[in-house]
mmCIF file of the N, C-alpha and C atoms, coordinates in Angstrom:
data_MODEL
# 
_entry.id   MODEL 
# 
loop_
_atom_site.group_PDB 
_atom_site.id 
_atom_site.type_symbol 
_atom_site.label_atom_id 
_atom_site.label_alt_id 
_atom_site.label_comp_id 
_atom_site.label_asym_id 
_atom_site.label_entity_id 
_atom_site.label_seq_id 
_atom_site.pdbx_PDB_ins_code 
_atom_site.Cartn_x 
_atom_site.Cartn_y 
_atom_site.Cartn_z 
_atom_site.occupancy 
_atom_site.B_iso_or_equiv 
_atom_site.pdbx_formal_charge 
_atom_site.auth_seq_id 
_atom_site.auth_comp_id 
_atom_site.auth_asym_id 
_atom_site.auth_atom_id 
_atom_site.pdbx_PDB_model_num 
ATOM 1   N N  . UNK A 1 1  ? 0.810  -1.193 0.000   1.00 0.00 ? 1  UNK A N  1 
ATOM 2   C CA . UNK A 1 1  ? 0.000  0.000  0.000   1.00 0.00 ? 1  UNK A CA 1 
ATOM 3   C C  . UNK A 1 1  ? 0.861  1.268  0.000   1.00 0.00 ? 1  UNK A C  1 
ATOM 4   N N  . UNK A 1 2  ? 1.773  1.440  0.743   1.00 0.00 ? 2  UNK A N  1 
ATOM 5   C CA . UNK A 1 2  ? 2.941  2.065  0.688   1.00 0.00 ? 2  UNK A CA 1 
ATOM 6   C C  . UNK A 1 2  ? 3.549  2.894  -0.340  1.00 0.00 ? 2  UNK A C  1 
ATOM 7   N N  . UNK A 1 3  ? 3.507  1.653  -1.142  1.00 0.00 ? 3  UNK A N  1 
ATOM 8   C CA . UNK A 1 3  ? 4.531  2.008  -2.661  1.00 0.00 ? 3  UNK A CA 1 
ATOM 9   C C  . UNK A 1 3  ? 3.586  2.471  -3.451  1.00 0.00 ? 3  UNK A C  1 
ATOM 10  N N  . UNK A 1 4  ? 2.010  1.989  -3.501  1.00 0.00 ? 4  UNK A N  1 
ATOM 11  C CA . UNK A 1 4  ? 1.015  2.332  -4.075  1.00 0.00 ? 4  UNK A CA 1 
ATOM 12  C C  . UNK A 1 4  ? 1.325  3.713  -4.241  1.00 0.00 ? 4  UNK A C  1 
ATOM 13  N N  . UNK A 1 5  ? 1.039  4.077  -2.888  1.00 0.00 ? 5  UNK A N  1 
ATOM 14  C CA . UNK A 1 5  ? 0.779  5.486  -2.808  1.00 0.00 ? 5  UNK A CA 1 
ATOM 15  C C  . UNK A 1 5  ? 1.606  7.160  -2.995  1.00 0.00 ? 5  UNK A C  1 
ATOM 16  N N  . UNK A 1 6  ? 3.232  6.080  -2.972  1.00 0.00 ? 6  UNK A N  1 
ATOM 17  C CA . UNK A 1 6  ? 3.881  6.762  -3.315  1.00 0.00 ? 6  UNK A CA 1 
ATOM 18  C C  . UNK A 1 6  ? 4.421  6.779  -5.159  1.00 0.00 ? 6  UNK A C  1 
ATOM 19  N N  . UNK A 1 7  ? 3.910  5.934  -5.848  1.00 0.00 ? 7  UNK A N  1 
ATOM 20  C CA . UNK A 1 7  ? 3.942  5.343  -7.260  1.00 0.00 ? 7  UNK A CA 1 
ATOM 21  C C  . UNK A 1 7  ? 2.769  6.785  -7.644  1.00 0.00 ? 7  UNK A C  1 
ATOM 22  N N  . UNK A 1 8  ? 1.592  6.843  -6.618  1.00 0.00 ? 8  UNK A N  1 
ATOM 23  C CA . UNK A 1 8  ? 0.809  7.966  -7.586  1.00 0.00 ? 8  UNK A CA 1 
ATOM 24  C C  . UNK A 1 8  ? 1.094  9.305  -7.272  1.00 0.00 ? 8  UNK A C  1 
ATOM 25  N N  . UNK A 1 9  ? 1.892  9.316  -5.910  1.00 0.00 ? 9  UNK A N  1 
ATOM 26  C CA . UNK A 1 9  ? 2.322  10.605 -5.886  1.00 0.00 ? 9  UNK A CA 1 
ATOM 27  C C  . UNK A 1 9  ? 3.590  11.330 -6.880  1.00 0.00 ? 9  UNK A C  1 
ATOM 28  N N  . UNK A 1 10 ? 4.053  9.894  -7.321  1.00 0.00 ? 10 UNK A N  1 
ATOM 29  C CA . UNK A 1 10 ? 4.916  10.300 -8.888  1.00 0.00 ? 10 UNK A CA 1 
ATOM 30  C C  . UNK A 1 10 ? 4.143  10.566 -9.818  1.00 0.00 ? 10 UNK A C  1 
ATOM 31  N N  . UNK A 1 11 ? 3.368  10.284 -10.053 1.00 0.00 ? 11 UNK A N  1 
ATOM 32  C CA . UNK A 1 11 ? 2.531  10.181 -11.157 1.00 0.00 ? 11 UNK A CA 1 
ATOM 33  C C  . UNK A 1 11 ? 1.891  11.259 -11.514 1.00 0.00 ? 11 UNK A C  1 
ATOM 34  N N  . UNK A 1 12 ? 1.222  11.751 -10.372 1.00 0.00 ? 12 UNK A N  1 
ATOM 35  C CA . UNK A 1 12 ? 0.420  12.817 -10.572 1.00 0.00 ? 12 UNK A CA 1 
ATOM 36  C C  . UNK A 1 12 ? 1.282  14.461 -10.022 1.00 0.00 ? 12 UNK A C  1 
ATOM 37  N N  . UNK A 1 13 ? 2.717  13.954 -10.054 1.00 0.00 ? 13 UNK A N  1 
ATOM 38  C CA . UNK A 1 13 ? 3.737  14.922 -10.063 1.00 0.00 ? 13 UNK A CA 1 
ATOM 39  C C  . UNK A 1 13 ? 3.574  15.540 -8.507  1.00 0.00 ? 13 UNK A C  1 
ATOM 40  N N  . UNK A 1 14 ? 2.886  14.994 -7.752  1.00 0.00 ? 14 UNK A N  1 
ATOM 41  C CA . UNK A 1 14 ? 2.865  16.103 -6.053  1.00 0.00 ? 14 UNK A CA 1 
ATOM 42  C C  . UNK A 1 14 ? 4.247  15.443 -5.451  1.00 0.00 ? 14 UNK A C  1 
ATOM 43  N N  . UNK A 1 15 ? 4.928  13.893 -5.430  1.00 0.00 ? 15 UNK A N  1 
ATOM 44  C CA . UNK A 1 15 ? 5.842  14.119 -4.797  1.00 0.00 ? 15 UNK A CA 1 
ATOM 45  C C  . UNK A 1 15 ? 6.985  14.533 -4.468  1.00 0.00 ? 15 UNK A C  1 
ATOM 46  N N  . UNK A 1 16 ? 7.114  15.718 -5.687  1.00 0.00 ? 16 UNK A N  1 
ATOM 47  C CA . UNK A 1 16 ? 8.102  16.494 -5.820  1.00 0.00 ? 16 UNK A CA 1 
ATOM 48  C C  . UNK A 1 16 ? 7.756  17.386 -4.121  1.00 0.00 ? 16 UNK A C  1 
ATOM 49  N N  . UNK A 1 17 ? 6.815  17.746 -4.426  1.00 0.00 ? 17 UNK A N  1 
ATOM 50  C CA . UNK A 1 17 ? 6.916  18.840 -3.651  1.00 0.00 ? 17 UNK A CA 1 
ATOM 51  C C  . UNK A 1 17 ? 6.294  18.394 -1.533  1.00 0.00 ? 17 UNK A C  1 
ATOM 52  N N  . UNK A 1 18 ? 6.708  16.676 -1.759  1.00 0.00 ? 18 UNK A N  1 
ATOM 53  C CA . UNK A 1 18 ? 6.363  16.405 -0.476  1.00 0.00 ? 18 UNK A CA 1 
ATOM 54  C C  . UNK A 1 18 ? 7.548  15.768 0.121   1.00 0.00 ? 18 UNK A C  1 
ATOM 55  N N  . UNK A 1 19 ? 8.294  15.396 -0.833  1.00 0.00 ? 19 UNK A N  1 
ATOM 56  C CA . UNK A 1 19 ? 9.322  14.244 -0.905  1.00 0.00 ? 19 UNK A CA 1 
ATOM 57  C C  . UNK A 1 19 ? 10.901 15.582 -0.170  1.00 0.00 ? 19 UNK A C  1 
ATOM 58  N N  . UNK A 1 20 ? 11.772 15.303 0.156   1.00 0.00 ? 20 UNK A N  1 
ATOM 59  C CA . UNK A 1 20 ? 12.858 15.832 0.305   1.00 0.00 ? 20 UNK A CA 1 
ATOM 60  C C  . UNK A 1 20 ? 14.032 14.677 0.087   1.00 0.00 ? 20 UNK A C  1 
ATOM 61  N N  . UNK A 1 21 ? 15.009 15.380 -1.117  1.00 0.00 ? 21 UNK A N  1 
ATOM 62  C CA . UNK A 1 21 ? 15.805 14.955 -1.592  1.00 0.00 ? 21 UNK A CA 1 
ATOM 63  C C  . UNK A 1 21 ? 17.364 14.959 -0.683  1.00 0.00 ? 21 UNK A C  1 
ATOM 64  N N  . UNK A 1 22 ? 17.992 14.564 -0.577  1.00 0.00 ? 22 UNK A N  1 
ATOM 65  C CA . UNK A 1 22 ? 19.052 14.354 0.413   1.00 0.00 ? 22 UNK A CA 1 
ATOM 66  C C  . UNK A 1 22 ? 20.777 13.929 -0.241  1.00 0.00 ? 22 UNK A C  1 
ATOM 67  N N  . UNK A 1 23 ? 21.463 14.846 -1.060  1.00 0.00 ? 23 UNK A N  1 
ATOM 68  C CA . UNK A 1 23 ? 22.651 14.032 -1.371  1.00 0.00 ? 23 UNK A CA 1 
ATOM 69  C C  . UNK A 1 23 ? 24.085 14.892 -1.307  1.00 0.00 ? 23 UNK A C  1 
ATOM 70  N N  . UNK A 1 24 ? 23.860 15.909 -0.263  1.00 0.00 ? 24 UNK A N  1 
ATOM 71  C CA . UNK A 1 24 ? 24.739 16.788 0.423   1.00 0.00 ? 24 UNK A CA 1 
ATOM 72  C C  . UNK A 1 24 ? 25.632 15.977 1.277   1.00 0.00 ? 24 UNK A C  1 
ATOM 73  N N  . UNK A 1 25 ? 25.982 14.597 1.136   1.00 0.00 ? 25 UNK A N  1 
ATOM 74  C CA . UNK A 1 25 ? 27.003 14.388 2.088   1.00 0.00 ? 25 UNK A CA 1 
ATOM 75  C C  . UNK A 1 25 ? 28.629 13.798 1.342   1.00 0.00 ? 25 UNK A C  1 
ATOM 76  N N  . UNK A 1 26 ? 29.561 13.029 1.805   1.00 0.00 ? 26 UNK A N  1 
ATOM 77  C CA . UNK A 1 26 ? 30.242 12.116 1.673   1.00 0.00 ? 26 UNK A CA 1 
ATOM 78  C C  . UNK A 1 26 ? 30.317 11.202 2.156   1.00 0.00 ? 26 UNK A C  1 
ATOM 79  N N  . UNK A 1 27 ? 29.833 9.508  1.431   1.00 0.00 ? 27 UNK A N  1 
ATOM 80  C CA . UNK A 1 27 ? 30.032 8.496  1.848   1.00 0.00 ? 27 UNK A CA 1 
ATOM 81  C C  . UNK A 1 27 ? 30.480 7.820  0.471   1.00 0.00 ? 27 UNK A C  1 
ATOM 82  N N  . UNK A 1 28 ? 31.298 7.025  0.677   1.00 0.00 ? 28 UNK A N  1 
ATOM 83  C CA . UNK A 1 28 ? 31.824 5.685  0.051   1.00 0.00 ? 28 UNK A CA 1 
ATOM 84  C C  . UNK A 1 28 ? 30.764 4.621  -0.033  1.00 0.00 ? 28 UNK A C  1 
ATOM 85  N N  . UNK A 1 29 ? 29.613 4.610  0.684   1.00 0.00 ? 29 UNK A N  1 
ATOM 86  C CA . UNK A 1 29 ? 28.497 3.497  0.886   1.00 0.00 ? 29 UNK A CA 1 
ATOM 87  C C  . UNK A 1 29 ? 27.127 4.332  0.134   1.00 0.00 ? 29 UNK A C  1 
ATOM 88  N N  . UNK A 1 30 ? 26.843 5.545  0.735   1.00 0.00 ? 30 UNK A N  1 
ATOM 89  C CA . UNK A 1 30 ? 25.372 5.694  0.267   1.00 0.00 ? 30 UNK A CA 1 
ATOM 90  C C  . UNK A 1 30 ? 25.588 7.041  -0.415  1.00 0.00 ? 30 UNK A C  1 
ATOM 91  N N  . UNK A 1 31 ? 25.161 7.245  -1.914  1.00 0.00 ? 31 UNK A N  1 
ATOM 92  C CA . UNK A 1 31 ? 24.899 8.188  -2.639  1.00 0.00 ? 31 UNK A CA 1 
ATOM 93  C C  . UNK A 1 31 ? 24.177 9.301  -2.568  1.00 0.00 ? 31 UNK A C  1 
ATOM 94  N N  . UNK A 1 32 ? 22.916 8.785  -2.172  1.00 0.00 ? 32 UNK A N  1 
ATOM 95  C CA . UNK A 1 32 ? 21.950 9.353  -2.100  1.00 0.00 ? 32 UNK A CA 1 
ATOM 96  C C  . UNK A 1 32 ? 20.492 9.165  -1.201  1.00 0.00 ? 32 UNK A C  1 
ATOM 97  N N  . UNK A 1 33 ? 19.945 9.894  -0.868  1.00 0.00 ? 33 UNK A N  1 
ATOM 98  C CA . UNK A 1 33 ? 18.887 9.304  0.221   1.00 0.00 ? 33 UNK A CA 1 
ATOM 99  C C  . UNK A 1 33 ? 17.131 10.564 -0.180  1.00 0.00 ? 33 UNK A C  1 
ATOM 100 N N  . UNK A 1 34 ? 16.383 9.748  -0.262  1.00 0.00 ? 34 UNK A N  1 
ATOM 101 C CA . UNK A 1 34 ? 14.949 10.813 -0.532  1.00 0.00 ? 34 UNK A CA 1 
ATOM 102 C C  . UNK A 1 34 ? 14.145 10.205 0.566   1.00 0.00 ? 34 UNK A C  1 
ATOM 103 N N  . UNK A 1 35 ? 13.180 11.073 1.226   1.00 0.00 ? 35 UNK A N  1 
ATOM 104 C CA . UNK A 1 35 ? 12.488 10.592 2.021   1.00 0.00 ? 35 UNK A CA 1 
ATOM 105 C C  . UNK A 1 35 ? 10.896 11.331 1.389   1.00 0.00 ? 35 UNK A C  1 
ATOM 106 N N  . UNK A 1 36 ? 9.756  10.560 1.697   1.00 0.00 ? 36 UNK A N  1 
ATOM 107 C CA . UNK A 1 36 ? 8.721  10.686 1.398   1.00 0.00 ? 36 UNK A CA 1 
ATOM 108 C C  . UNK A 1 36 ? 7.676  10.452 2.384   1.00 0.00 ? 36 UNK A C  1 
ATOM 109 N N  . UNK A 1 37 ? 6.989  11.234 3.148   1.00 0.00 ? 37 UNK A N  1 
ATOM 110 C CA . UNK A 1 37 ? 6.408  11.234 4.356   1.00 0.00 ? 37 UNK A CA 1 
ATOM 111 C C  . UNK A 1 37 ? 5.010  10.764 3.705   1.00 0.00 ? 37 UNK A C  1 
ATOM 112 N N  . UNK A 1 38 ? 4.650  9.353  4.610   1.00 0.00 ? 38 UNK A N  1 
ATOM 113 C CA . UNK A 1 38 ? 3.200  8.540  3.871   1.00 0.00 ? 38 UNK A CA 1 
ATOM 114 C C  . UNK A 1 38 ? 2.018  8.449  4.615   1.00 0.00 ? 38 UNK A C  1 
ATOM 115 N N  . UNK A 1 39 ? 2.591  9.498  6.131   1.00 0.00 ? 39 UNK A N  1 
ATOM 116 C CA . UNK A 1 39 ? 1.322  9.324  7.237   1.00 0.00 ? 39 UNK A CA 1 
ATOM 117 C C  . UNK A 1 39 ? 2.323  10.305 8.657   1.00 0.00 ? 39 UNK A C  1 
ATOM 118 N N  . UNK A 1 40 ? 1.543  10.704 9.093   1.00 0.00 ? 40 UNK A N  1 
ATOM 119 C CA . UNK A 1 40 ? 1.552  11.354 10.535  1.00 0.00 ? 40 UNK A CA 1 
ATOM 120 C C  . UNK A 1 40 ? 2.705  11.110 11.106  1.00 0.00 ? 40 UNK A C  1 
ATOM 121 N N  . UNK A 1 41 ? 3.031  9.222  10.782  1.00 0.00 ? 41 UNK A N  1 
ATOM 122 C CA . UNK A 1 41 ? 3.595  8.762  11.626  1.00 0.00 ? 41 UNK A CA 1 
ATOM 123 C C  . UNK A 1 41 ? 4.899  8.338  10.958  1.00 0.00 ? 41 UNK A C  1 
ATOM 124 N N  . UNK A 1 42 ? 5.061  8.367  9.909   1.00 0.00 ? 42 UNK A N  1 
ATOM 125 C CA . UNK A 1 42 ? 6.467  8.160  8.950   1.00 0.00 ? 42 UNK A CA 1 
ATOM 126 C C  . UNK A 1 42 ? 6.457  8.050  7.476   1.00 0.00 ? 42 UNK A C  1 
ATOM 127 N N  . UNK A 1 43 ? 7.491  7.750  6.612   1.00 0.00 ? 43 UNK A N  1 
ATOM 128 C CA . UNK A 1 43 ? 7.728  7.613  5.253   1.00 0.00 ? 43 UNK A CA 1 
ATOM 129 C C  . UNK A 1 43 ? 8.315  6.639  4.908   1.00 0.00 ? 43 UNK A C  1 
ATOM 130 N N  . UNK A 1 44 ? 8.758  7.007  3.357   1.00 0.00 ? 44 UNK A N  1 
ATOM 131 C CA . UNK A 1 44 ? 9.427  5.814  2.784   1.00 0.00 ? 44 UNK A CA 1 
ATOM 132 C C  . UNK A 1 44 ? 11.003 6.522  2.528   1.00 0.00 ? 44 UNK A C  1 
ATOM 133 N N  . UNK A 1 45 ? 11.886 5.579  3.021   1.00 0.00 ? 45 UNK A N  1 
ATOM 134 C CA . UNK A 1 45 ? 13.298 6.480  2.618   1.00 0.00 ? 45 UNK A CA 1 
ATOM 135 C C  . UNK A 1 45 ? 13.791 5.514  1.600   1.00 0.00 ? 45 UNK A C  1 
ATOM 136 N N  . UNK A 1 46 ? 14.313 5.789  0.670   1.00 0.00 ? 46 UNK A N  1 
ATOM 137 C CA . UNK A 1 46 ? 14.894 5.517  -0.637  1.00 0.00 ? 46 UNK A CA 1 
ATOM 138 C C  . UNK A 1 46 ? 16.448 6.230  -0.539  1.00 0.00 ? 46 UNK A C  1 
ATOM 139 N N  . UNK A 1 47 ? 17.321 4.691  -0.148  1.00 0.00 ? 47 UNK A N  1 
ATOM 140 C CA . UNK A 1 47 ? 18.622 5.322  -0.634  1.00 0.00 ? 47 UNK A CA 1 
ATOM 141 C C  . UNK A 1 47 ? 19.446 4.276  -1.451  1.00 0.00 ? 47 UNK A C  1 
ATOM 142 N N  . UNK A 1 48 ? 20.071 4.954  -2.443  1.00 0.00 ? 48 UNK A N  1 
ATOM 143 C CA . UNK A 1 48 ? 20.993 4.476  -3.357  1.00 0.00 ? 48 UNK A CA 1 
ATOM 144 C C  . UNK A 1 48 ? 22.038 4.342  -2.631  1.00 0.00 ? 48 UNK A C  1 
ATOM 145 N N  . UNK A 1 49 ? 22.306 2.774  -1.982  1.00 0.00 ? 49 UNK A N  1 
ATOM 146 C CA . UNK A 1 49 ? 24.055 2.354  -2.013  1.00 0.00 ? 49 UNK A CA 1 
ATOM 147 C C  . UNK A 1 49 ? 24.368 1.238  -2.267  1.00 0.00 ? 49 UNK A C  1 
ATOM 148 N N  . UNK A 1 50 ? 25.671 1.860  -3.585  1.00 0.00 ? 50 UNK A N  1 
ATOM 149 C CA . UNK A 1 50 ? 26.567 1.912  -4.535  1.00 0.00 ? 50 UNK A CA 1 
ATOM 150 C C  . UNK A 1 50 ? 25.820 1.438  -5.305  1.00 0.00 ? 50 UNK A C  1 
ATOM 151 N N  . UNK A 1 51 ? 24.561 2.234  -5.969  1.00 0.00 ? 51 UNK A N  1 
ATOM 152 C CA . UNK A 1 51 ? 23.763 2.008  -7.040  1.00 0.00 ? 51 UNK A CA 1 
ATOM 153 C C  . UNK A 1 51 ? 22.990 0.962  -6.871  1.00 0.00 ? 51 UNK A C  1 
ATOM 154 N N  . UNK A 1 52 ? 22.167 0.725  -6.168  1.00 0.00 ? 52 UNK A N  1 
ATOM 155 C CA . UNK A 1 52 ? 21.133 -0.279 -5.840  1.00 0.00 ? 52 UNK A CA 1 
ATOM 156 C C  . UNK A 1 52 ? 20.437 0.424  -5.059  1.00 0.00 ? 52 UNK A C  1 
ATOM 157 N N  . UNK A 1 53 ? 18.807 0.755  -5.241  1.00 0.00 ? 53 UNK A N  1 
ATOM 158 C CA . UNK A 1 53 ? 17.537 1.462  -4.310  1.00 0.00 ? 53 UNK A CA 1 
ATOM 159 C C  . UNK A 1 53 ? 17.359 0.469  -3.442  1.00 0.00 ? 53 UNK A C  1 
ATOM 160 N N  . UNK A 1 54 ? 17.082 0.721  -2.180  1.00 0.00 ? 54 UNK A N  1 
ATOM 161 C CA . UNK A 1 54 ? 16.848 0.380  -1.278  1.00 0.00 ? 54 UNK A CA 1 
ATOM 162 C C  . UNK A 1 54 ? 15.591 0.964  -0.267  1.00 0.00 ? 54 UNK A C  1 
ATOM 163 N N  . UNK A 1 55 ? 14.508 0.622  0.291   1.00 0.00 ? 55 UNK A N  1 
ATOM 164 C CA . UNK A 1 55 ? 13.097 1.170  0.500   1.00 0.00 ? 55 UNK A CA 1 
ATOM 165 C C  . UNK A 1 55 ? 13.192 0.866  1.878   1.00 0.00 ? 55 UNK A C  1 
ATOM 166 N N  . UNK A 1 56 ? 12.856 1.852  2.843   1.00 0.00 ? 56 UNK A N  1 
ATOM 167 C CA . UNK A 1 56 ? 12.776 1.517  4.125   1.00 0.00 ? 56 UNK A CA 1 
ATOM 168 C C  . UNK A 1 56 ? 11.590 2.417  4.348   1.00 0.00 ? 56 UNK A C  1 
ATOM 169 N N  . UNK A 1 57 ? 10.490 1.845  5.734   1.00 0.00 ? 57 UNK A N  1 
ATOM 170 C CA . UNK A 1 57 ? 10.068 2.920  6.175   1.00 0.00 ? 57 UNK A CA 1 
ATOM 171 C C  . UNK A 1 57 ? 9.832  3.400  7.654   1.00 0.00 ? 57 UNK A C  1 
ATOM 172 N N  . UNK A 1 58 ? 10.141 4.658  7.886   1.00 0.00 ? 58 UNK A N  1 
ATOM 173 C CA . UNK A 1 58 ? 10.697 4.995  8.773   1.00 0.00 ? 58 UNK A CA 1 
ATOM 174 C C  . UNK A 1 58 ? 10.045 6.270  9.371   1.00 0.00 ? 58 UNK A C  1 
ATOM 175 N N  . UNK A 1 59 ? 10.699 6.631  10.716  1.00 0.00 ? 59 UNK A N  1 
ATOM 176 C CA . UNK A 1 59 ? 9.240  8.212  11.100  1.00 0.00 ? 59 UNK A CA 1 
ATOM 177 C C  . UNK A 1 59 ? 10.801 9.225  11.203  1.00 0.00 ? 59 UNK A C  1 
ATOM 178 N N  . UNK A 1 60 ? 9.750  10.548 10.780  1.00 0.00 ? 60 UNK A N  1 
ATOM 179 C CA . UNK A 1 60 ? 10.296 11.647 10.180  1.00 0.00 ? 60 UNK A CA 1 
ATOM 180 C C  . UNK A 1 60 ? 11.713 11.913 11.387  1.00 0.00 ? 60 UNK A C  1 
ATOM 181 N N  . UNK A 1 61 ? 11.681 11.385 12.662  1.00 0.00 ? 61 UNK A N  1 
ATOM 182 C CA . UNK A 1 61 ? 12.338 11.743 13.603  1.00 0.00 ? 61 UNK A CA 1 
ATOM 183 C C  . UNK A 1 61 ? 13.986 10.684 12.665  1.00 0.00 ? 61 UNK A C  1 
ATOM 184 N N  . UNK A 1 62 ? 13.906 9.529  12.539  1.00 0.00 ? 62 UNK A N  1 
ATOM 185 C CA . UNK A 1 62 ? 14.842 8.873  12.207  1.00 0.00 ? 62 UNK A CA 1 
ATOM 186 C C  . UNK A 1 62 ? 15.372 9.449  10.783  1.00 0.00 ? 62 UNK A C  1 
ATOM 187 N N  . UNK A 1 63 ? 14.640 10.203 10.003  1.00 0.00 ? 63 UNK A N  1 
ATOM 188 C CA . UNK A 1 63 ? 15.257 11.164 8.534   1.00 0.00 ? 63 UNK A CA 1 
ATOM 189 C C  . UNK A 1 63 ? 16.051 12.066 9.491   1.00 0.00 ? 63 UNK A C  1 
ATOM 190 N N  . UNK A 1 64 ? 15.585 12.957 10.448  1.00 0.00 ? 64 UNK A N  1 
ATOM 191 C CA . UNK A 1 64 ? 16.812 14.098 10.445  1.00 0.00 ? 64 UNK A CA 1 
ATOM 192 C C  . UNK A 1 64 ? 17.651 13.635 11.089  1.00 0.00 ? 64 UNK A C  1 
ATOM 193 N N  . UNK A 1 65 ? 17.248 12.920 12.268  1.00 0.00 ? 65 UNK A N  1 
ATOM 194 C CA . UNK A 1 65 ? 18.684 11.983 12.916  1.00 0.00 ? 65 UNK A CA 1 
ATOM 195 C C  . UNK A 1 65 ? 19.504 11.226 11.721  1.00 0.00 ? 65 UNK A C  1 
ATOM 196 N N  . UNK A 1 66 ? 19.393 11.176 10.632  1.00 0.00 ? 66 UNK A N  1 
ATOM 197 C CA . UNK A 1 66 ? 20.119 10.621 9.571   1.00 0.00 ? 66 UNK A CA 1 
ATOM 198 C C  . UNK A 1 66 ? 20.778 11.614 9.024   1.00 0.00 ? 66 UNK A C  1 
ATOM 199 N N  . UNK A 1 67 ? 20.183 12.951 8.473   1.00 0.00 ? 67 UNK A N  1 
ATOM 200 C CA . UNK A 1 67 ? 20.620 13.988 7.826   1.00 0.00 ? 67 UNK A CA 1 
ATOM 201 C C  . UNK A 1 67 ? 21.292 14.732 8.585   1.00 0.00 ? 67 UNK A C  1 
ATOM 202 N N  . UNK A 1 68 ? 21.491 14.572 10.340  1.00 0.00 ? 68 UNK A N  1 
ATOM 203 C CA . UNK A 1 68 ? 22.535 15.611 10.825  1.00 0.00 ? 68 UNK A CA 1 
ATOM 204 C C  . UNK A 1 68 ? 23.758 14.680 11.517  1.00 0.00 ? 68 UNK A C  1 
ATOM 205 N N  . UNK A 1 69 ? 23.438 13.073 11.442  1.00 0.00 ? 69 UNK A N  1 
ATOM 206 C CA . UNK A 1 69 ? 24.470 12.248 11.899  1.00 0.00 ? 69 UNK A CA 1 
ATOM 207 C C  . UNK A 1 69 ? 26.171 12.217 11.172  1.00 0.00 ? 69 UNK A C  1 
ATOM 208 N N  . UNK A 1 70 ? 27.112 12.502 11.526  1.00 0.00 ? 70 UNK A N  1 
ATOM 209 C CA . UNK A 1 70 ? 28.588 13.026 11.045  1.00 0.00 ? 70 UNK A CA 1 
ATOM 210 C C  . UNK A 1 70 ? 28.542 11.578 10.013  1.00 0.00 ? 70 UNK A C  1 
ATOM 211 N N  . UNK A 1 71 ? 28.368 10.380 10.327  1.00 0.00 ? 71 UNK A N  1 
ATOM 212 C CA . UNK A 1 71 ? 28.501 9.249  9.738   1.00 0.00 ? 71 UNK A CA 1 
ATOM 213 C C  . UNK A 1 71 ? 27.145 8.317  8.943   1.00 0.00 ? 71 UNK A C  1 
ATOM 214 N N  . UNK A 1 72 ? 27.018 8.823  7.693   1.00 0.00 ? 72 UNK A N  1 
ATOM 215 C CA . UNK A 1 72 ? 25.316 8.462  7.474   1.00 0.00 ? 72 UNK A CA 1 
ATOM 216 C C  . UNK A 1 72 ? 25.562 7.012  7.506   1.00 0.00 ? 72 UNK A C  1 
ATOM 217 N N  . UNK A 1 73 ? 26.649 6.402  7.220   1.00 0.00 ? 73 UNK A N  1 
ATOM 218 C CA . UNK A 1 73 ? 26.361 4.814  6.909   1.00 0.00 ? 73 UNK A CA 1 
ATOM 219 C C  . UNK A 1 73 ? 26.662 4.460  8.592   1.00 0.00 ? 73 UNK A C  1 
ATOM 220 N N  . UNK A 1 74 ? 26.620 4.743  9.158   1.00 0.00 ? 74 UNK A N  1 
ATOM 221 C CA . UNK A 1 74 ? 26.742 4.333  10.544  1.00 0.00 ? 74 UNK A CA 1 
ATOM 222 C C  . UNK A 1 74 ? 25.246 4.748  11.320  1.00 0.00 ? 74 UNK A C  1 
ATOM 223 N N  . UNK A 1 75 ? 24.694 5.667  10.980  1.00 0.00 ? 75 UNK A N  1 
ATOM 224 C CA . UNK A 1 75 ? 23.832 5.667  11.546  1.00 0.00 ? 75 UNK A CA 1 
ATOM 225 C C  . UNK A 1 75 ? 22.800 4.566  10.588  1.00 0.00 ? 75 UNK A C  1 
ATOM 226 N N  . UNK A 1 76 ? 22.949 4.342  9.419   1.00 0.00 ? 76 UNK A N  1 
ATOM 227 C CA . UNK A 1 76 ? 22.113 3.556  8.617   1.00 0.00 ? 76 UNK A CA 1 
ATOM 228 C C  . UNK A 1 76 ? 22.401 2.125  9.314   1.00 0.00 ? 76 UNK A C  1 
ATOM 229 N N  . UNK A 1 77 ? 23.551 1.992  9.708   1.00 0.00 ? 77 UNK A N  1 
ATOM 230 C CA . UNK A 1 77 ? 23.409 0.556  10.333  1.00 0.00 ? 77 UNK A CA 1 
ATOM 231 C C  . UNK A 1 77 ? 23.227 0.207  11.297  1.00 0.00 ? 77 UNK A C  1 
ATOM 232 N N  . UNK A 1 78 ? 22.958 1.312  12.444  1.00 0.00 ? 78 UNK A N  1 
ATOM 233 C CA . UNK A 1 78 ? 22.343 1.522  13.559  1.00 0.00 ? 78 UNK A CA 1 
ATOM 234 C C  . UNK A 1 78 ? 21.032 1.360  13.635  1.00 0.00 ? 78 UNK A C  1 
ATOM 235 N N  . UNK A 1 79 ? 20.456 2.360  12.966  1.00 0.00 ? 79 UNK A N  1 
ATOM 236 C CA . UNK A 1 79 ? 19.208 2.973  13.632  1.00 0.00 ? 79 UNK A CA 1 
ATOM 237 C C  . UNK A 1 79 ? 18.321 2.514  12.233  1.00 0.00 ? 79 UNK A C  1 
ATOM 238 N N  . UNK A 1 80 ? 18.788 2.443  11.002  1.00 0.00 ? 80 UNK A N  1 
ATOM 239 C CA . UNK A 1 80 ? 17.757 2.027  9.619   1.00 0.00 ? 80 UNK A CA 1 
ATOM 240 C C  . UNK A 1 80 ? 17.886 0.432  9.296   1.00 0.00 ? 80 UNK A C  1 
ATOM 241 N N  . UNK A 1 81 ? 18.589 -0.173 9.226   1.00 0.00 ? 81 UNK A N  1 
ATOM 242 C CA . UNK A 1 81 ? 18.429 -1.559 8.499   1.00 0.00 ? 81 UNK A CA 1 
ATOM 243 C C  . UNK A 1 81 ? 18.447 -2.717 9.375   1.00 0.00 ? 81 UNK A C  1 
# 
C-alpha cells in the first residue's frame, strides 16, 4: 500500500513537492537518500548504495537523525536496516 501510494504521488507529479531529496554528504556506501512522508507517523526512505535502491520505512524523527548524523552509513546501520 505504501509504494502504491507513493507510485501515484509520482505520477500525478505532487511528490516532488512532499518528498525531500538528500545528497549533500560524503560516503563511500550511500549516494543518495529521498524521504517521502506517507502518514503522521512516517515515510518511505529511498537510498541508493553503490547504485542499488533500497526502500525503508521509517518516522520523520529517524530522517533528520540521519541527515545531521557526522557518519550516514553508521547511523544507517544503527538505527535504519
Amino acid at each position: 500500500m505504501k509504494r502504491l501510494i507513493l507510485v501515484l504521488l509520482l505520477l500525478t507529479g505532487m511528490a516532488s513537492s512532499y518528498c525531500e531529496y538528500y545528497t549533500a554528504f560524503y560516503s563511500s556506501f550511500i549516494r543518495s537518500a529521498t524521504y517521502c512522508p506517507l502518514s503522521d507517523y512516517g515515510g518511505e526512505l529511498i537510498l541508493d548504495l553503490n547504485g542499488r535502491e533500497y526502500s525503508y520505512y521509517i518516522s520523520y524523527e529517524t530522517w533528520l537523525g540521519f541527515k545531521d548524523a557526522p557518519s550516514k552509513g553508521s547511523y544507517y546501520h544503527r538505527y535504519i536496516k
